[in-house]
Backbone bond lengths (Angstrom), bond angles and torsions (degrees), N, CA, C in turn:
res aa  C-N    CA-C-N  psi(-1)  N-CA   C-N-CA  omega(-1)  CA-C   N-CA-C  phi
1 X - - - 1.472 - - 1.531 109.53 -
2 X 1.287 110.61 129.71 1.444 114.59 -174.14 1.699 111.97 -61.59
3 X 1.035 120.84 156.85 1.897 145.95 157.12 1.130 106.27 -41.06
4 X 1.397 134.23 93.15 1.655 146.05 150.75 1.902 85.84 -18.62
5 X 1.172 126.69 129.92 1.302 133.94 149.12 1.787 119.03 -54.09
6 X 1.662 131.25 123.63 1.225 109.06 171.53 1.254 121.53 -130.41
7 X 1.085 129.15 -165.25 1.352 129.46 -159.45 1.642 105.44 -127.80
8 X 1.216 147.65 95.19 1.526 138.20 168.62 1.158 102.88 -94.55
9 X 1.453 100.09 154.19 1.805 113.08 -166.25 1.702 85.24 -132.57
10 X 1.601 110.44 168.26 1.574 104.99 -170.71 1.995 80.03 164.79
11 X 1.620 82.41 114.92 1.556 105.73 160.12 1.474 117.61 -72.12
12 X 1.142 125.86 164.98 1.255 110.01 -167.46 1.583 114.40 -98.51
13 X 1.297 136.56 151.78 1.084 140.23 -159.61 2.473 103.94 -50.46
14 X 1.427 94.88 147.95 1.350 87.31 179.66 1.635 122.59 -42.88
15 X 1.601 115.08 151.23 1.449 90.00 -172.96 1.421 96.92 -140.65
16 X 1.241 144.09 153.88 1.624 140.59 -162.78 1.297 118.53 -46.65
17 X 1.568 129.83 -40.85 1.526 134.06 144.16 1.146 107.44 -33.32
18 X 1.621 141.50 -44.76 1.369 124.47 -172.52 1.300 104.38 -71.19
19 X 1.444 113.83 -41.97 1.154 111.21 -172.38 1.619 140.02 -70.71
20 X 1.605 87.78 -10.53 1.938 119.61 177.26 1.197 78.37 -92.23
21 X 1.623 161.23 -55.40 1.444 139.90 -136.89 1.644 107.44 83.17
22 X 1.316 118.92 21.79 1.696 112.33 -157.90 1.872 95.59 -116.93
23 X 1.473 102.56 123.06 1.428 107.92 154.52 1.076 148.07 -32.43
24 X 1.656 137.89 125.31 1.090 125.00 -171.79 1.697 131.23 82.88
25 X 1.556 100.48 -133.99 1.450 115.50 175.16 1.677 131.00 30.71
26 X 1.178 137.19 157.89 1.422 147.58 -177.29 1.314 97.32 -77.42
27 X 0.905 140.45 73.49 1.597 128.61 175.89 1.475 118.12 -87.56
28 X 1.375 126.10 152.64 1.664 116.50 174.39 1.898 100.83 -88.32
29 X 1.312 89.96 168.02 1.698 100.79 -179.99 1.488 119.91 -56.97
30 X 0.986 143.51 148.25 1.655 129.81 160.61 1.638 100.31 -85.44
31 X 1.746 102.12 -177.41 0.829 100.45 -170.68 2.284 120.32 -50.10
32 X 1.678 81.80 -59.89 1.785 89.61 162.84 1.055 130.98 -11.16
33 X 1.327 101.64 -68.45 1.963 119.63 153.77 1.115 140.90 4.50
34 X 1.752 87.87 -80.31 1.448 119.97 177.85 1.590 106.43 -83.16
35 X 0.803 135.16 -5.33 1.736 159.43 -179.62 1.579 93.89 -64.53
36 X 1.427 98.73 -77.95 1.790 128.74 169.70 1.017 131.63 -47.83
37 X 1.628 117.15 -47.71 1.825 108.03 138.16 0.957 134.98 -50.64
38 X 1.264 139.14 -40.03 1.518 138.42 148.54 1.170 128.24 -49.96
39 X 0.966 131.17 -34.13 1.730 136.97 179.86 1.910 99.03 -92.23
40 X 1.304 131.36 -21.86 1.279 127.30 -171.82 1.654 104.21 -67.63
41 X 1.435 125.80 -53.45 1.320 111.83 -166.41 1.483 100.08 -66.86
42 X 1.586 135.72 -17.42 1.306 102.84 -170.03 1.446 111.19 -93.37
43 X 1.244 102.37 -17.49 1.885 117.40 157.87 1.301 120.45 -22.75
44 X 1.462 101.00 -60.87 1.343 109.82 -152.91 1.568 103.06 -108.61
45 X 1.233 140.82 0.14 1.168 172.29 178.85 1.737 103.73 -83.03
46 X 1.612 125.37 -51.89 1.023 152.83 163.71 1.721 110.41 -46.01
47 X 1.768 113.98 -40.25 1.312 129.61 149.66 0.936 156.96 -77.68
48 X 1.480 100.31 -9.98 1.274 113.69 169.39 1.468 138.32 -106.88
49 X 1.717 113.41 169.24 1.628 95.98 -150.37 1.804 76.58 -113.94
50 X 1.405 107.13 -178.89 1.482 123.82 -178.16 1.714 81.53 -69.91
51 X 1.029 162.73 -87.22 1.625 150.52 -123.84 1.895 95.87 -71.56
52 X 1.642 112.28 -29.08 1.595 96.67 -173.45 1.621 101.79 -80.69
53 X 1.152 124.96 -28.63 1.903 109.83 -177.53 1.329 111.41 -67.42
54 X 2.038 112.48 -16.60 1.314 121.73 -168.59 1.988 97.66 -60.03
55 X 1.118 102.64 -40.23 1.251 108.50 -133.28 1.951 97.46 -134.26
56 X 1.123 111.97 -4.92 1.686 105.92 -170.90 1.474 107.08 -89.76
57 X 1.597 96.37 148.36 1.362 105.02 -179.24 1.967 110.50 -132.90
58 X 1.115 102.69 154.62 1.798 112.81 -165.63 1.439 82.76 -87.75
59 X 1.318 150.33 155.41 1.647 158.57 66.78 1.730 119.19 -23.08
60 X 0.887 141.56 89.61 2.002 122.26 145.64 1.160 103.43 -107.56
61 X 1.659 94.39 175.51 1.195 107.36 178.27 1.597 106.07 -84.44
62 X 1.777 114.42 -157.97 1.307 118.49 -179.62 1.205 128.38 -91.65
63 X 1.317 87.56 9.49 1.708 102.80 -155.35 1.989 96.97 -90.22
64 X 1.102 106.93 150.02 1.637 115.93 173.48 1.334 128.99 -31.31
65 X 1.788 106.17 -56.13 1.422 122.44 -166.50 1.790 91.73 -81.87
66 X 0.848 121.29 -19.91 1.614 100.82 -172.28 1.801 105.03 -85.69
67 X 1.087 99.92 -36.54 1.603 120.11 -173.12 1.209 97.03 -60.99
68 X 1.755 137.22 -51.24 1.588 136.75 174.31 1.303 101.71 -71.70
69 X 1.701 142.10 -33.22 1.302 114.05 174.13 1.306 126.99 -68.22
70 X 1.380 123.91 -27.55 1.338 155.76 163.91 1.749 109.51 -49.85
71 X 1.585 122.12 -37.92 1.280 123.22 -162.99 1.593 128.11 -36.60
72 X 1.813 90.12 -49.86 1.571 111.87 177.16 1.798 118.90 -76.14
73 X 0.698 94.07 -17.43 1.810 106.17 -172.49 1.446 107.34 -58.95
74 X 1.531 121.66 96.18 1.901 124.66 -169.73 1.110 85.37 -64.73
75 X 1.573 151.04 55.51 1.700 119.33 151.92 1.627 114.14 -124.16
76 X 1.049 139.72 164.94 1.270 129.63 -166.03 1.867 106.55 -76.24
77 X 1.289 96.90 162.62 1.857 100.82 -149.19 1.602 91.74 -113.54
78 X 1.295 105.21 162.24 1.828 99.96 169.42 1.808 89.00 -177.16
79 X 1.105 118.03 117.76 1.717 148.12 177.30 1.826 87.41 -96.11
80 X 1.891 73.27 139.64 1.653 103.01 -169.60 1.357 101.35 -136.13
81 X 1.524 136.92 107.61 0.920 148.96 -163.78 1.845 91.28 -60.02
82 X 1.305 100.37 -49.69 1.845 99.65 -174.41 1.711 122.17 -66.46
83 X 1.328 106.17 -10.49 1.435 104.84 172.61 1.834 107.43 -89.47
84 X 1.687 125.18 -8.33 1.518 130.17 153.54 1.699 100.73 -25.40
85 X 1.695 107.13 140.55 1.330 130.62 -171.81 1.637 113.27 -73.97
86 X 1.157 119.82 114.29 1.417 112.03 -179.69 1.836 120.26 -8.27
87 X 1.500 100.85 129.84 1.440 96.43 -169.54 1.761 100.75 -82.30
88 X 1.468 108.86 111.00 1.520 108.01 159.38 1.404 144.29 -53.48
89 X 1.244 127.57 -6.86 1.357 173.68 136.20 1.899 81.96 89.27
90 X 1.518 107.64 -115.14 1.584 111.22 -174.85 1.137 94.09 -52.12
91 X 1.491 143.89 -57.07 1.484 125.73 -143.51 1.736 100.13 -92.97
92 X 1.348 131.16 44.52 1.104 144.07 156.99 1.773 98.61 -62.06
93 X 1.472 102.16 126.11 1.865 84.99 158.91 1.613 87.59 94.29
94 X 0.748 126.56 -15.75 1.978 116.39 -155.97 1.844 93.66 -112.99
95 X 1.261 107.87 145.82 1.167 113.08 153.53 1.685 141.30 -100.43
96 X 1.455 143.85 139.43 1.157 127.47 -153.23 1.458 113.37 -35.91
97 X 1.064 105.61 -62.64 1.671 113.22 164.95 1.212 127.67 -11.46
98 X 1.516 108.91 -57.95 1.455 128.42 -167.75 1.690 98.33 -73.22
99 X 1.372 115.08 -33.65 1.564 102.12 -162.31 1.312 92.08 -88.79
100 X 1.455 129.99 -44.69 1.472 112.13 176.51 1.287 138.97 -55.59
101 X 1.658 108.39 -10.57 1.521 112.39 172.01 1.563 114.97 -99.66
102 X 1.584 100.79 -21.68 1.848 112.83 174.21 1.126 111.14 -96.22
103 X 1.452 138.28 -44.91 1.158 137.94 157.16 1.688 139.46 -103.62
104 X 1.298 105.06 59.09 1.199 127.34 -167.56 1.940 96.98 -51.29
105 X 0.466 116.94 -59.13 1.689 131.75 -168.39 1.899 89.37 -41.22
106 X 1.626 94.25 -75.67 1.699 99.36 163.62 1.170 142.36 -26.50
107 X 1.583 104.60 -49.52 1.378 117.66 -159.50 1.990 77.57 -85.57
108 X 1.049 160.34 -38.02 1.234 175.17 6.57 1.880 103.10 136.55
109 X 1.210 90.05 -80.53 1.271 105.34 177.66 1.243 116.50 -63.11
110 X 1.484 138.34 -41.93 1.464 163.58 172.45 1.504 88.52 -39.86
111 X 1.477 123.46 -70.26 1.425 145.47 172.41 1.597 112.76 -18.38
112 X 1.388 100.37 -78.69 1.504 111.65 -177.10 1.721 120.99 -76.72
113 X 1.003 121.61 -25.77 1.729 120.96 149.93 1.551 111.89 -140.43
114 X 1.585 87.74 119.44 1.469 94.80 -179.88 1.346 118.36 -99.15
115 X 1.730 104.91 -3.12 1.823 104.82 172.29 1.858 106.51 -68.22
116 X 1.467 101.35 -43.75 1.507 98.25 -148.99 1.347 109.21 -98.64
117 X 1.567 124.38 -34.28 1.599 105.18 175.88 1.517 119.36 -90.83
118 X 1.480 90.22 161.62 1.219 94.67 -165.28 1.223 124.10 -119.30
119 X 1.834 144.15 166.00 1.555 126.03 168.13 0.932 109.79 -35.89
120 X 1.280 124.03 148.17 1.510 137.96 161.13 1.564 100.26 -68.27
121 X 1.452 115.55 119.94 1.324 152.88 -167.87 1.432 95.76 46.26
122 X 1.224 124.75 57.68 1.278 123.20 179.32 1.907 115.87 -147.50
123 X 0.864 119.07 -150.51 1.717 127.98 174.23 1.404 101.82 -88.46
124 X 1.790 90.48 157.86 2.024 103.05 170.61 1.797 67.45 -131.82
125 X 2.203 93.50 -171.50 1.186 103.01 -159.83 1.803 92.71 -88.92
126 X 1.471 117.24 -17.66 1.261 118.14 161.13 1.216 147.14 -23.24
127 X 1.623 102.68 -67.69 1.075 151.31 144.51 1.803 118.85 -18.95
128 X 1.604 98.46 -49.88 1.579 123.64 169.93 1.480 96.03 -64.72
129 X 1.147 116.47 -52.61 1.341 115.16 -159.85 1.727 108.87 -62.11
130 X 1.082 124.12 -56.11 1.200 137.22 176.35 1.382 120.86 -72.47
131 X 1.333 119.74 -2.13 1.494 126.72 152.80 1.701 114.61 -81.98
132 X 1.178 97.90 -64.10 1.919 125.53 172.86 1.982 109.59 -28.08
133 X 1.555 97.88 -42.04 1.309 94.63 -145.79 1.372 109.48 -63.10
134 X 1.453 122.71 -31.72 1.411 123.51 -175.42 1.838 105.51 -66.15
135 X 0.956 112.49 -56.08 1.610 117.49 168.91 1.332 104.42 -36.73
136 X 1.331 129.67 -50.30 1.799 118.89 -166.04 1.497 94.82 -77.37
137 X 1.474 117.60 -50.54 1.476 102.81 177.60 1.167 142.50 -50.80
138 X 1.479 106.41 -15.75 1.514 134.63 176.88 1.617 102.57 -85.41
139 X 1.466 116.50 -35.11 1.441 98.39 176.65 1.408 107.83 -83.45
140 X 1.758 118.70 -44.26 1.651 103.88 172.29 1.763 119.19 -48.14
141 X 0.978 121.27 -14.71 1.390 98.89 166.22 1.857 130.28 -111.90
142 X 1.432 95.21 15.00 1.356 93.74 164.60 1.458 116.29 -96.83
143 X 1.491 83.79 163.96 1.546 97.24 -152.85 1.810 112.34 -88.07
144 X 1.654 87.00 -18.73 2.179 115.97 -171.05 1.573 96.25 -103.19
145 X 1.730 92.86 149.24 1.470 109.39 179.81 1.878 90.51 -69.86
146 X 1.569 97.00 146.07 1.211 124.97 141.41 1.305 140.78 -114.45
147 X 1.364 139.78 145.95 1.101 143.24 177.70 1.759 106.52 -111.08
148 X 1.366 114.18 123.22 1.740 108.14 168.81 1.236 118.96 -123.02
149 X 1.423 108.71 103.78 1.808 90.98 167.35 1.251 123.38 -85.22
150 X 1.205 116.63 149.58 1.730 116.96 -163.58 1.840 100.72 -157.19
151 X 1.123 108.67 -127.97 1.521 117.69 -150.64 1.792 90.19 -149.29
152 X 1.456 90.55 159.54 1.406 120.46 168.01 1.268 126.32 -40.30
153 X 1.237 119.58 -72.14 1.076 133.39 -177.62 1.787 113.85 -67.13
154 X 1.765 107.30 -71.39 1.286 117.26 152.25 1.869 127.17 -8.62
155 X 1.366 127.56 -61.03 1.014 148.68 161.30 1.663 124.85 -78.01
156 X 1.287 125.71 -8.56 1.352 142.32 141.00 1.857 93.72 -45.59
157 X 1.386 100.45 -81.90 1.427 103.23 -145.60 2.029 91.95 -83.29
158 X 0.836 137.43 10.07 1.703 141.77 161.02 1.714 92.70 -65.49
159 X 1.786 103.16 -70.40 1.603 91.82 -172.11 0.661 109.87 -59.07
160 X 1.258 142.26 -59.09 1.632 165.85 173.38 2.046 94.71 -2.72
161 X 0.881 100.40 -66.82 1.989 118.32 179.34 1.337 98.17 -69.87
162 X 1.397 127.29 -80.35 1.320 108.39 175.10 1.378 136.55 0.34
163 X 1.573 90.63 -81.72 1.579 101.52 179.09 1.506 107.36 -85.33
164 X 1.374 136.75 13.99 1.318 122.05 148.66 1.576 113.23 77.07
165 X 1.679 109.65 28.76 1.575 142.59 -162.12 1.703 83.69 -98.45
166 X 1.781 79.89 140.72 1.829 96.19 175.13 1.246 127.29 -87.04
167 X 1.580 91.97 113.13 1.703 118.17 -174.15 1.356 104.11 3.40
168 X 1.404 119.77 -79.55 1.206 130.40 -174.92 2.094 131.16 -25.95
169 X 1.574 93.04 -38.69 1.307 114.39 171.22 1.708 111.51 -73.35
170 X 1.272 111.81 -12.34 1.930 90.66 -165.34 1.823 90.23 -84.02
171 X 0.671 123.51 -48.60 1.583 108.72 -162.30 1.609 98.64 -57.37
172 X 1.040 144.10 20.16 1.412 134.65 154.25 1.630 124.17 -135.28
173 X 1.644 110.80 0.85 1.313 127.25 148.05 1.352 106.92 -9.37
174 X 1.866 130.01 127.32 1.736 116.91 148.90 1.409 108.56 -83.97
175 X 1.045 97.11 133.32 1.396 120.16 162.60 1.447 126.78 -134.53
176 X 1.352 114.93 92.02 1.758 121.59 -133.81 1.917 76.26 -87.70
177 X 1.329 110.98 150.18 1.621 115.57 136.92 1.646 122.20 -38.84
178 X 1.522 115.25 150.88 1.411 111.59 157.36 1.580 110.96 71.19
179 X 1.228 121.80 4.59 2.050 121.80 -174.09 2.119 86.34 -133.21
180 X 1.051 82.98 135.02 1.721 99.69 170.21 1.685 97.15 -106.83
181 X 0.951 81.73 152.95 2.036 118.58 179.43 1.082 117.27 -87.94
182 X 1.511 149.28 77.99 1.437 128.25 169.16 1.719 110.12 -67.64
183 X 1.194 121.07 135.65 1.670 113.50 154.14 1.380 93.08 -130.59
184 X 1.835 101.94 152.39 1.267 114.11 -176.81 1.583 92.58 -131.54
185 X 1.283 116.46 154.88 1.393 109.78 174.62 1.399 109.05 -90.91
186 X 0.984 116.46 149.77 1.711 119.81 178.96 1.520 101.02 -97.18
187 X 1.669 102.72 147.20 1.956 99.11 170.41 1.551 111.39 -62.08
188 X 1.033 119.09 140.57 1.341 145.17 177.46 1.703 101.54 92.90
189 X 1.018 122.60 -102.40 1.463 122.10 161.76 1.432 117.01 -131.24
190 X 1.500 117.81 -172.59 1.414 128.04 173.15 2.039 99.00 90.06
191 X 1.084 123.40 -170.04 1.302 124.87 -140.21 1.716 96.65 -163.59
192 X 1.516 104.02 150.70 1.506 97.12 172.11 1.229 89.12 -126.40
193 X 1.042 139.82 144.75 1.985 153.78 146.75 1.461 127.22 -76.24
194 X 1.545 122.40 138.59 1.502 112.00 170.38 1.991 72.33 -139.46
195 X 1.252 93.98 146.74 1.257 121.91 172.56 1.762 101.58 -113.05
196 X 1.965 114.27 130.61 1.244 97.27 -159.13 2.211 75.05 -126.65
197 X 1.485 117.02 122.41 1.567 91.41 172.49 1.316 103.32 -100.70
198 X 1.232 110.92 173.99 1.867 109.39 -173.77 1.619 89.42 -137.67
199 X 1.393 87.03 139.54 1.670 106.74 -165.91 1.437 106.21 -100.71
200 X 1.632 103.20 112.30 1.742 88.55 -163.39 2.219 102.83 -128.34
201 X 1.340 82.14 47.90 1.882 105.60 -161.24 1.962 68.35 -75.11
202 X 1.269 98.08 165.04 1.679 110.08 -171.36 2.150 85.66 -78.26
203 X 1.479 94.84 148.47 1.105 101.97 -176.43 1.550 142.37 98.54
204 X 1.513 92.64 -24.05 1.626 119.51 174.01 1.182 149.39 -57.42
205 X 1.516 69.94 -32.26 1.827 82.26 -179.31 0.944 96.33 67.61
206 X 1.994 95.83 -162.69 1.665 111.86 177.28 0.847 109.66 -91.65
207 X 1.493 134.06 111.10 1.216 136.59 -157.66 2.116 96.11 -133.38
208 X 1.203 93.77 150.06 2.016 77.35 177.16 1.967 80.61 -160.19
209 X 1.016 107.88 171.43 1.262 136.95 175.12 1.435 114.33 -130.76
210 X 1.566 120.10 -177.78 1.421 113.43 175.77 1.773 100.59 -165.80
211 X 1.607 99.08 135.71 1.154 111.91 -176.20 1.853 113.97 -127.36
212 X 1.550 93.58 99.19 1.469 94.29 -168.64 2.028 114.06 -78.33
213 X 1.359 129.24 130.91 1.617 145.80 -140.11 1.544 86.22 -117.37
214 X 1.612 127.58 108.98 1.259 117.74 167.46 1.371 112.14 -68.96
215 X 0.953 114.31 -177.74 1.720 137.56 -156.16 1.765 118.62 -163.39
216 X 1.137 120.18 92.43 1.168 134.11 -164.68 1.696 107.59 -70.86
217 X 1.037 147.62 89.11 1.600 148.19 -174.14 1.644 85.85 -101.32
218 X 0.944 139.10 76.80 1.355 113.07 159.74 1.336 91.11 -113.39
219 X 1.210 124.43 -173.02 1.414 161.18 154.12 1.616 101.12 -41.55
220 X 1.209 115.88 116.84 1.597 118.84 160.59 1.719 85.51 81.06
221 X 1.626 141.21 15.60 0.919 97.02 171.92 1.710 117.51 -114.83
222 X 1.335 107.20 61.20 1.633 116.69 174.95 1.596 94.90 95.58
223 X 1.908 95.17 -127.62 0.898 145.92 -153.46 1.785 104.93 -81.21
224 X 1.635 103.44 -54.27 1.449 128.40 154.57 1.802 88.94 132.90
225 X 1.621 82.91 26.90 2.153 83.66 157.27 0.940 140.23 -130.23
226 X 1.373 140.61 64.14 1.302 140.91 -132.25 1.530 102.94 -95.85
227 X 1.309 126.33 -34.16 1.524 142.10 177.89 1.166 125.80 -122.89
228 X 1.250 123.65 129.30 1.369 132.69 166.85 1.297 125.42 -105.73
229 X 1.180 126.72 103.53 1.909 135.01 -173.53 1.081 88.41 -80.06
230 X 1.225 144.28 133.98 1.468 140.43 132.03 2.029 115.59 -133.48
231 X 1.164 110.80 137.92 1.360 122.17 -178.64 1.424 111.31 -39.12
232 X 1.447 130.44 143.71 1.220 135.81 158.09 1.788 122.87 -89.87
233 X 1.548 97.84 -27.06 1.838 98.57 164.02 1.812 79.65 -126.79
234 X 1.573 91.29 -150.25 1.447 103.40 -155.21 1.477 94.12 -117.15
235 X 1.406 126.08 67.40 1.634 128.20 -161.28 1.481 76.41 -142.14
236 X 1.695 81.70 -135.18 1.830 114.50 -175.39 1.474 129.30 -69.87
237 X 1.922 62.88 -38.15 2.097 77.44 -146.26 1.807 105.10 -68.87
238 X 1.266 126.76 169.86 1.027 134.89 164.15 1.461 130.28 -153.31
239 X 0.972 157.84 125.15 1.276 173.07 98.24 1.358 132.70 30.38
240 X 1.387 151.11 74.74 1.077 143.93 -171.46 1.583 120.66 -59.88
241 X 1.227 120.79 129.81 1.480 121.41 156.54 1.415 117.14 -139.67
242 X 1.446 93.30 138.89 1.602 94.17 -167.50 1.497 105.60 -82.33
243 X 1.302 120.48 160.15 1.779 140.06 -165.99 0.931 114.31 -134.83
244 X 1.316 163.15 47.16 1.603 147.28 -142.01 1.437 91.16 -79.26
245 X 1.350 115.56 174.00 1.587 113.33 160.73 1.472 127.60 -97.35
246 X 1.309 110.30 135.72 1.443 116.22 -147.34 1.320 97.38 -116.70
247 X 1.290 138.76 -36.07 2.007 142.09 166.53 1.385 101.37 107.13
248 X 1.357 118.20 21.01 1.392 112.49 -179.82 1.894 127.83 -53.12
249 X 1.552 104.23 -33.58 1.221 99.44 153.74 1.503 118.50 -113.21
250 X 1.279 107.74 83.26 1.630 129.30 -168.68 1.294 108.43 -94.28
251 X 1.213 137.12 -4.69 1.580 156.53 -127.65 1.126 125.05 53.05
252 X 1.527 124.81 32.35 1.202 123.69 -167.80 2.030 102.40 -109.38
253 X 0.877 117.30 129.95 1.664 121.95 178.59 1.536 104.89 -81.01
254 X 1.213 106.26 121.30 1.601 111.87 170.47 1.428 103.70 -78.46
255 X 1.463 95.76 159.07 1.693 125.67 -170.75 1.607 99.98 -84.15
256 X 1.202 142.62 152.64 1.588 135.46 154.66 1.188 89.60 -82.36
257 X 1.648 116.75 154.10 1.159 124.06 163.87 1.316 131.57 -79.74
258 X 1.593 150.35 169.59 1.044 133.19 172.99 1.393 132.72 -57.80
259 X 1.367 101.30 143.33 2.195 103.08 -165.30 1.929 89.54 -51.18
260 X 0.944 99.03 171.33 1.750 112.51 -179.90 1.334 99.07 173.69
261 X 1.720 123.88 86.83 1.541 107.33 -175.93 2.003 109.85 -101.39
262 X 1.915 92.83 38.38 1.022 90.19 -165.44 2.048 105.23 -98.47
263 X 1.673 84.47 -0.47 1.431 108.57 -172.85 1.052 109.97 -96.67
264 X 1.425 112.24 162.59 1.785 119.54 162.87 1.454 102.50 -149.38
265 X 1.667 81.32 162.50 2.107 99.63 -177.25 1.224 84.62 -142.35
266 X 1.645 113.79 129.34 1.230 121.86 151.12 1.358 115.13 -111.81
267 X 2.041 89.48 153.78 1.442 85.72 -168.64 2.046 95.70 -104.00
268 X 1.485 112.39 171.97 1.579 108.69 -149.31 1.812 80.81 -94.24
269 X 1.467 98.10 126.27 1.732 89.39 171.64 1.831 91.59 -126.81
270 X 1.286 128.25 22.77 1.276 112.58 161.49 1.428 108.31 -116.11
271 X 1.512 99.55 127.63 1.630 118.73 -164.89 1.890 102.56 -50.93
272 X 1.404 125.03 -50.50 1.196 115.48 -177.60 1.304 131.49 -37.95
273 X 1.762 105.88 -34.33 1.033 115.28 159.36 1.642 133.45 -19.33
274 X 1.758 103.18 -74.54 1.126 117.63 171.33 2.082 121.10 -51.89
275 X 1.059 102.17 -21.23 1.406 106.89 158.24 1.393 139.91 -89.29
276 X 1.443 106.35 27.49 1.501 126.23 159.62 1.002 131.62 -109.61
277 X 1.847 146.70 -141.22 1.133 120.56 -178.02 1.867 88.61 -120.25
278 X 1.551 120.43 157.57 1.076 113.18 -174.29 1.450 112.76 -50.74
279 X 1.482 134.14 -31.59 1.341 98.73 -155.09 1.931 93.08 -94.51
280 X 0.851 104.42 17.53 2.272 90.70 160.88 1.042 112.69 -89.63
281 X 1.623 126.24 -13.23 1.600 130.56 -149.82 1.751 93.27 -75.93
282 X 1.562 99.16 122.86 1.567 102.51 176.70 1.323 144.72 -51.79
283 X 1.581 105.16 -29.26 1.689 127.67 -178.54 1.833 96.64 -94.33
């Protein structure tokens, strides 16, 4: 019986902005990074069956750091201007810090809805949504595994559609650095997950772990997703949040919301982040 086709998702290896805490920008990898490009093809290599090398293809965006995590990966490559990292607009360059003491009003609003406002002259997580959507539809109907490396935020709201999770939840999605995403589709619908992290502490080698995400198929249960396990650091542990299925990509086209460049959404580019519990996560 043939290889369910799947989908891995994978932020791009740490990159000197992560490591300043600073929004946005083209940054090159740090060392970590480059750690994570090296250890990624054997990661994901580790997952794959003879029909996915037949047939798998890489996605990044245009941006630098995805393009160097991507470098090593033997499968053919193709950059998607729409998988680019939420645009930070002014607070490009800035660190959380910086906007809460310069743009208090911002950092304010950012606070109390983090779906809908957005950088000032920049992206909300909305905004993601209604860029994203043709790309996810393009992956629900292929038939071949893909692999995408992308960004934080970006890949928040990818699974986020995928699994058909309420709007409201993607802007606080974990999505740790350094751990790849398996999703597999299940027959009928719904998805199974293995979360794989790769240990790229100096010394490691290729080192990866694996964190298997139950998946509820029973009878009466939606979509066939009732729970989502996913890690809070890049170990064992993991975190429950519930998802019911909501039909968000039902064929229905979302609206952008109204311009407001009086708002901001940041998306979380410091890894510690992802080692808390979702609701502190900053983006």
């Amino acid at each position: 019986m043939p290889q369910a086709r799947r989908i891995w998702l994978t932020r791009h290896g740490e990159s000197m902005f992560n490591v300043k805490h600073l929004l946005g920008g083209n940054a090159e990898l740090s060392a970590r990074g480059m750690q994570y490009a090296l250890a990624l093809p054997s990661a994901l290599q580790s997952r794959t069956s003879e029909s996915d090398i037949q047939t798998l293809t890489v996605w990044t965006s245009t941006l630098k750091r995805t393009i160097l995590t991507a470098q090593n990966l033997p499968y053919p490559k193709t950059k998607f201007g729409g998988l680019d990292e939420i645009n930070a607009g002014l607070c490009d360059g800035m660190t959380y810090k910086d906007v809460e003491e310069q743009m208090p009003l911002v950092y304010e609003a950012r606070t109390n809805d983090k779906l809908n406002y957005r950088y000032p002259k920049g992206e909300s997580y909305m905004d993601l949504v209604i860029r994203l959507q043709p790309i996810v539809r393009q992956i629900q109907s292929s038939t071949t595994s893909v692999c995408i490396v992308a960004h934080q935020a970006v890949l928040r709201v990818v699974y986020g559609l995928l699994l058909d999770l309420p709007l409201e939840k993607l802007p606080s999605l974990p999505v740790p650095l350094h751990t790849l995403i398996e999703l597999t589709p299940l027959p009928g619908a719904g998805w199974s997950e293995v979360r794989v992290p790769v240990d790229v502490s100096e010394g490691a080698g290729a080192s990866w772990g694996e964190v298997r995400v139950p998946v509820d198929v029973s009878e009466g249960a939606g979509a066939g997703w009732s729970e989502v396990c996913v890690p809070v650091d890049v170990s064992e542990e993991s975190v429950p949040i519930s998802s019911p299925f909501n039909g968000i990509m039902n064929g229905s086209i979302l609206q952008p919301p109204p311009a407001c460049n009086e708002h901001v959404r940041e998306q979380c580019t410091h890894e510690p982040c992802s080692s808390i519990a979702t609701t502190q996560v900053l983006a």
